[in-house]
N, C-alpha and C positions, 0 to 999 in steps of 0.2 A: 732531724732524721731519726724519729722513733723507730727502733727497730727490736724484734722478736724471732729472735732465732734468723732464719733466712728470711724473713720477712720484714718487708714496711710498713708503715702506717703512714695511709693517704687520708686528704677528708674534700669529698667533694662540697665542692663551695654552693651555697644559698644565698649568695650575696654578689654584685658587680662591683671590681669586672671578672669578668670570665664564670656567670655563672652556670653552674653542672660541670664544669670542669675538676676534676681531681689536681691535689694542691700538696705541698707538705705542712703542716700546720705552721703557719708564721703572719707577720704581720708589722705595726710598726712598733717601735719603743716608747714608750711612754717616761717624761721627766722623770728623770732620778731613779732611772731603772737601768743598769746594767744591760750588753747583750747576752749576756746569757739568762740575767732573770727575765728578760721580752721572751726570748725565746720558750721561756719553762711557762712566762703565765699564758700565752700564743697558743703552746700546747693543750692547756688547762680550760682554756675559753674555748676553743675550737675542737675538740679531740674528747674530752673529759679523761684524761689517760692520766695513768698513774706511771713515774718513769723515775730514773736516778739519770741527770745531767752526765753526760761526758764531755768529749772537746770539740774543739770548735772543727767544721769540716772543710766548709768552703765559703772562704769571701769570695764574690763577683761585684763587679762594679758594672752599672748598665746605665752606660754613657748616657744613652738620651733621654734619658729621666732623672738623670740627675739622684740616682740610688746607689745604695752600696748593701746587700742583701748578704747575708751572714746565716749559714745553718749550724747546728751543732749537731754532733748525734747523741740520742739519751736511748738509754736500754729501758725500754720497754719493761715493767713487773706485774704487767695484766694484760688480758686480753677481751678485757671488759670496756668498751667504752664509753662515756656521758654525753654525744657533741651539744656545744652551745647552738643558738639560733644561727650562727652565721656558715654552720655545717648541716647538707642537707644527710651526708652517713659517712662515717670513719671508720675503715676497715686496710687488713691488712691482706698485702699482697707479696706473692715473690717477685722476682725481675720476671719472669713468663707470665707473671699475669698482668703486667705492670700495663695500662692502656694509654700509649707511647702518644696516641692522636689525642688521647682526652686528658693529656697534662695541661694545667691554666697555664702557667709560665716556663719560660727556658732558662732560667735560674734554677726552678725543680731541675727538671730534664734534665737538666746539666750534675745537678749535686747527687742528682739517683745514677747515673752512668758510672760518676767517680766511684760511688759508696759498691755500687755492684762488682767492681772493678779490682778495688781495694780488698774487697771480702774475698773475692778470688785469692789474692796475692798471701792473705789473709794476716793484712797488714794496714793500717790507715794512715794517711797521711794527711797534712793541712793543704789544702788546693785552691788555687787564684785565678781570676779569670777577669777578663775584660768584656763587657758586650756591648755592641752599638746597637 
């Protein structure tokens, strides 16, 4: 969950599944990698964003895939981005401009509802979820 002030950082995908869909930069972990360094190099491949890690946001578990999908949030220290091939553009949005029909996954959906939720309260929490 890169984020910039009230803003997110989405990267519509150039790749299946789901693609042209808007996504949060993620993907899978690769051996001997930590989730939090998937997450940082996820961003760095996908996004080219420059960011400093924070904590972890939201584990979901999505039952019929047999996934367990982990965001963090990292703050954002540009507003400059590089995306990789597997990003057709990455850009930031508020929750008003957030395009609720053209999220790829409900794991996003879900972790941007909390994060907008939380900014409100203006307080974060760690959040779990189950999906089938």
């Amino acid at each position: 969950m890169p984020h910039w002030g009230d803003k997110v950082l989405l990267c519509k995908r150039n790749i299946e599944p789901r693609l042209g869909k808007w996504t949060l930069p993620a993907g899978f972990m690769e051996l001997g990698e930590s989730t939090s360094d998937g997450a940082a190099r996820e961003t760095v491949e996908e996004a080219g964003a420059q960011f400093e890690m924070e904590e972890l946001f939201t584990v979901m578990s999505v039952i019929h895939v047999g996934q367990v999908h982990m965001y963090y949030r990292a703050r954002l220290l540009s507003e400059v981005f590089n995306p990789g091939f597997e990003t057709q553009e990455a850009r930031l949005f508020t929750e008003a401009e957030i395009p609720w029909n053209e999220i790829a996954f409900r794991t996003v959906a879900h972790t941007l509802k909390h994060y907008f939720a939380d900014r409100r309260m203006g307080q974060f929490g760690l959040h779990h979820a189950s999906l089938d």
